[in-house]
C-alpha positions in Angstrom: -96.0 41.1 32.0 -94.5 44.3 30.6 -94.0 44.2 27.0 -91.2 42.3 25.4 -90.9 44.4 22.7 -89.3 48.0 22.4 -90.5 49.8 19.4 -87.6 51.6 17.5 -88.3 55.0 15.3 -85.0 54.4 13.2 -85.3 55.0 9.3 -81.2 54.3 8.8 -78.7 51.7 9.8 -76.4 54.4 10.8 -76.1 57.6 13.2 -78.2 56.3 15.6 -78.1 58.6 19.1 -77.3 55.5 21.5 -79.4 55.7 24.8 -78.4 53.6 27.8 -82.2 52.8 28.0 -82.1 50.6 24.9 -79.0 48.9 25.9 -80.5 48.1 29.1 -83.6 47.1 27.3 -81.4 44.1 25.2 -79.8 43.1 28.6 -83.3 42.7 30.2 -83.9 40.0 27.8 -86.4 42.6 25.4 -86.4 42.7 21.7 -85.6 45.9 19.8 -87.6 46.4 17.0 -87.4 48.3 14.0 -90.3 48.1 11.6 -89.3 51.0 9.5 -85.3 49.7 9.0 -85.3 47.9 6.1 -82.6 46.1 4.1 -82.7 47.6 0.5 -82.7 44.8 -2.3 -81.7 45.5 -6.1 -83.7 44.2 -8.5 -80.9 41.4 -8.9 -80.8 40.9 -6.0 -84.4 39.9 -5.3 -84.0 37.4 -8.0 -82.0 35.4 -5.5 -84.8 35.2 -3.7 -85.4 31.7 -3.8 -85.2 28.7 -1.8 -83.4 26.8 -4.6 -80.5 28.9 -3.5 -79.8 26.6 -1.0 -78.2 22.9 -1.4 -80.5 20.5 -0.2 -80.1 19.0 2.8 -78.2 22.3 4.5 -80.4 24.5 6.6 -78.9 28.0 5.8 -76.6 29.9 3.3 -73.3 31.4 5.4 -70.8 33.7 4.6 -67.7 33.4 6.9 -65.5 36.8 8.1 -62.7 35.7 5.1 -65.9 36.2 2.4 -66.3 32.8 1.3 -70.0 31.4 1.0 -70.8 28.2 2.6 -74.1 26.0 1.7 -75.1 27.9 -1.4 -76.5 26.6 -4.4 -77.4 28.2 -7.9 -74.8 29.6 -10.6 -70.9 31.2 -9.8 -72.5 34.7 -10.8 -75.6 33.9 -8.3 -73.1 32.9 -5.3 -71.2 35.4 -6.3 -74.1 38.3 -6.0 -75.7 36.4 -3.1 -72.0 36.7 -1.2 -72.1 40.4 -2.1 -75.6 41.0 -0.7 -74.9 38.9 2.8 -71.8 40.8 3.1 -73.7 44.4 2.6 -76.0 43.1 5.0 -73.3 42.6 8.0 -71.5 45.5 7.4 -74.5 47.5 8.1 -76.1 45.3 10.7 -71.8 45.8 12.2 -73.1 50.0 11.4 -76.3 49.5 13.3 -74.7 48.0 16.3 -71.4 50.2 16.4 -74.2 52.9 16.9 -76.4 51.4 18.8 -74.7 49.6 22.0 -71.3 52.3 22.3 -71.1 50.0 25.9 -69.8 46.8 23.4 -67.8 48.6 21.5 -64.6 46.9 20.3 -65.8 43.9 23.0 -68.0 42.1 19.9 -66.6 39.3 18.4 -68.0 38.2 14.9 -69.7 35.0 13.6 -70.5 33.8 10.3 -73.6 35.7 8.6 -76.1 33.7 7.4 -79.2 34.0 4.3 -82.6 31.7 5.5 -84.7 31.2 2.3 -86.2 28.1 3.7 -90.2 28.3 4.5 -90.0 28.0 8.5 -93.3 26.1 9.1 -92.8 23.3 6.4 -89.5 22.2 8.4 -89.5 18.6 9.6 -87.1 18.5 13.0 -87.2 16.9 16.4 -88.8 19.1 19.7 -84.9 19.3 20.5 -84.5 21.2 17.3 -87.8 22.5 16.6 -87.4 26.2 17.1 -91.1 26.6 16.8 -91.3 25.8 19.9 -90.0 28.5 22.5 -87.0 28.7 24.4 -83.7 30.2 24.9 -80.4 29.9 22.6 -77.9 27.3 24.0 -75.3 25.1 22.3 -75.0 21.8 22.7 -71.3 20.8 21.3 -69.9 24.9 22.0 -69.5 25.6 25.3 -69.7 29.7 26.0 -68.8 29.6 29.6 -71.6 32.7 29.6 -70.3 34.6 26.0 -73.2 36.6 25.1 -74.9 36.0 21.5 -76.5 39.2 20.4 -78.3 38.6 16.8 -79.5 40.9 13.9 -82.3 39.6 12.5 -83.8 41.6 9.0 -86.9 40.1 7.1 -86.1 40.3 3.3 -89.5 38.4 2.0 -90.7 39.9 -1.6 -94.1 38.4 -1.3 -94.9 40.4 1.9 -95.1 38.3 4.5 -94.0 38.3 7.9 -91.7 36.6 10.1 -93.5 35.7 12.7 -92.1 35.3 16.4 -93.5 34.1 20.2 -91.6 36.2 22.8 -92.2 35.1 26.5 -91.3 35.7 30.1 -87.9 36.7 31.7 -85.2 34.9 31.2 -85.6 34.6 35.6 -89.0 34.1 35.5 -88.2 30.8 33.1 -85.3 30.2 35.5 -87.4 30.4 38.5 -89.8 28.2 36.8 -87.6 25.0 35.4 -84.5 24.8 37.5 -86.3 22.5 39.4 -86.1 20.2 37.3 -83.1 20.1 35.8 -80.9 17.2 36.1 -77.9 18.1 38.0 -74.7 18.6 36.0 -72.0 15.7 36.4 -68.6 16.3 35.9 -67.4 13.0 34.6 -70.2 13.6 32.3 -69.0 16.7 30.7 -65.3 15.0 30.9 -66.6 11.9 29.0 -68.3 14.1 26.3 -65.2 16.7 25.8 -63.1 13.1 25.6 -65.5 12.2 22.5 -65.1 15.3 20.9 -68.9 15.7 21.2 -68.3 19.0 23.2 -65.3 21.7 21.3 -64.2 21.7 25.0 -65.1 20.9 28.6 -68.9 21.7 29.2 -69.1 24.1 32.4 -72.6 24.1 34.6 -73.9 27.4 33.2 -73.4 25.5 29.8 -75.4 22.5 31.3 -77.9 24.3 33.1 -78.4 26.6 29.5 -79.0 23.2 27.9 -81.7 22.0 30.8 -83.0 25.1 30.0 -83.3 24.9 26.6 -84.5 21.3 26.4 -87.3 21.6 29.5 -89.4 24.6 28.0 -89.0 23.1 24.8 -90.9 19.8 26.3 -93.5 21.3 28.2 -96.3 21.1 26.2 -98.5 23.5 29.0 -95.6 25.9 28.7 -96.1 26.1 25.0 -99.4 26.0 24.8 -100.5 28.3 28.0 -97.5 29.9 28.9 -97.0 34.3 29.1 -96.0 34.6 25.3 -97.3 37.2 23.1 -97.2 37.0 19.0 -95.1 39.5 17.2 -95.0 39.7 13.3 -92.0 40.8 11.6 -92.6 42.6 8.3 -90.9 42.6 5.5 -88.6 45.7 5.8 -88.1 45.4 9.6 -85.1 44.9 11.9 -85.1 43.4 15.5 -82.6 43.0 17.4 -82.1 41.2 21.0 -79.6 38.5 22.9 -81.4 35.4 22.0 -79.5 33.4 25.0 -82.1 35.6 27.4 -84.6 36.5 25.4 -87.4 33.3 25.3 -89.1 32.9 21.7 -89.9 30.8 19.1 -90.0 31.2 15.2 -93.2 30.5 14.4 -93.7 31.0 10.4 -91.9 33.0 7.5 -89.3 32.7 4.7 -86.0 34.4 3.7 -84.6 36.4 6.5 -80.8 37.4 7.1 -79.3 37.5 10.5 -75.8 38.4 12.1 -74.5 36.6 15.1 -72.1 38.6 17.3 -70.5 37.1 20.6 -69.7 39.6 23.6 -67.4 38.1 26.4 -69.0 37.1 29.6 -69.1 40.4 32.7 -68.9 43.0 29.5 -72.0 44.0 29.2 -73.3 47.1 30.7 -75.0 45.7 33.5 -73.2 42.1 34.0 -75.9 41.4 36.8 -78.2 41.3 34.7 -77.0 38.5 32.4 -78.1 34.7 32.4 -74.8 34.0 33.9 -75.5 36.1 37.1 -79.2 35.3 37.3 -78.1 31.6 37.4 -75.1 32.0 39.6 -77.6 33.9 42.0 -80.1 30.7 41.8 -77.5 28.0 42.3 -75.5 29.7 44.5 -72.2 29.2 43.4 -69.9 29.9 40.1 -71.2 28.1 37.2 -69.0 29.2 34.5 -65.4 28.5 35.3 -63.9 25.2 33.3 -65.2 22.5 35.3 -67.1 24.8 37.7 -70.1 23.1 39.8 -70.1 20.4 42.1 -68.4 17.0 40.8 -71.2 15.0 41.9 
């Protein structure tokens, strides 16, 4: 397969020339990477550097768009510093993007930023939630209705090791390869969960099939094993960027990382056909995205 990975020269998170190449690039389902981008730390800074930073129990530190920190352990003056440094990191991963894709401009909408300190391959989680395993983003309780999620992803580690990632096929190929067998979506189904309040509202078929998606490469134990995936390692100092709804992977080891979820609307990106959405809609046939789209079966 051609390479997953496109190899970025940038030394600075802004004034980036933006070529259509690299946007078209992220909406293939590739990876940008940046090894030479990294994310300055002071000397303070580092000191926070630790995975007692988080309360136990939670999985990551957040700061939210109003500046308040969310999971984090340690002193008032630690959170305090640790909210500074999360916020410096969005603004310039917000810089990097602004720069990067002009095509999304004022289209991004922008989630809570989050700080990772926890060692990835010591985690204890199910193969549902195991993201050592690869696959594509999906969500089970937030339907998107096809919403983009583009992610920022820097590796902060002081001790020099990378984050290491499994990048596989296209997002069609995967398609192609598991729609068979996903189970077909039910629309008294996604009724009954919206009705729980185990969905934030009604779960459309893209959202289902996403899920299928999701779930089936995570469970194939060939797939994992044998499947077109090559090994990438992030080093400390490095950026990558990509839509992690399309692009297939799997976190396979590393500690403290920073990342920056944005959401672009569904049909904004530069080349809509391109998307998840499309490719599915082309597969099945028939809208998939709609509230309650799909065949009440």
């Amino acid at each position: 397969m051609d390479s997953p990975i496109v190899e970025m020269d940038a030394t600075q998170w802004q004034g980036l020339q933006a070529r259509p190449e690299w946007t078209a690039a992220l909406e293939a389902g590739k990876v940008l990477f940046f090894p030479r981008l990294g994310f300055e730390l002071s000397a303070e800074e580092k000191a926070l550097l630790r995975e007692d930073m988080l309360k136990p129990g939670k999985r990551n530190v957040s700061l939210g768009a109003d500046g308040v920190l969310h999971n984090a352990a340690g002193s008032a003056a630690e959170q305090q510093a640790l909210a500074t440094m999360i916020g410096r990191f969005r603004a310039q991963a917000l810089q990097l993007v602004h720069d990067l894709l002009p095509a999304y401009r004022g289209l991004l909408r922008v989630a809570p930023t989050s700080f990772r300190p926890k060692q990835v391959e010591v985690r204890a989680q199910s193969v549902r939630a195991d993201d050592q395993r690869v696959h594509v983003d999906a969500f089970p309780s937030r339907p998107t209705y096809g919403e983009r999620i583009l992610r920022v992803f820097t590796n902060v580690n002081p001790h020099g090791v990378p984050r290491v990632w499994r990048v596989g096929d296209s997002f069609e190929a995967i398609a192609r390869k598991f729609l068979p067998q996903a189970k077909p979506y039910r629309l008294w189904q996604a009724r009954l969960l919206n009705a729980v309040h185990a969905t934030k509202s009604l779960r459309s078929e893209y959202d289902h099939l996403m899920l299928q998606l999701h779930d089936l490469m995570k469970f194939d134990e060939d797939y994992q094993k044998n499947g077109t995936l090559v090994t990438i390692p992030f080093p400390p100092g490095s950026v990558w960027v990509c839509f992690s709804d399309q692009a297939t992977h799997a976190v396979m080891s590393g500690q403290f990382m920073m990342e920056q979820t944005l959401y672009l609307p569904p049909g904004r990106e530069a080349d809509p056909h391109s998307s998840p959405l499309a490719i599915l809609t082309r597969l099945m046939g028939r809208p998939l995205a709609g509230v309650g789209a799909g065949v009440a079966r």
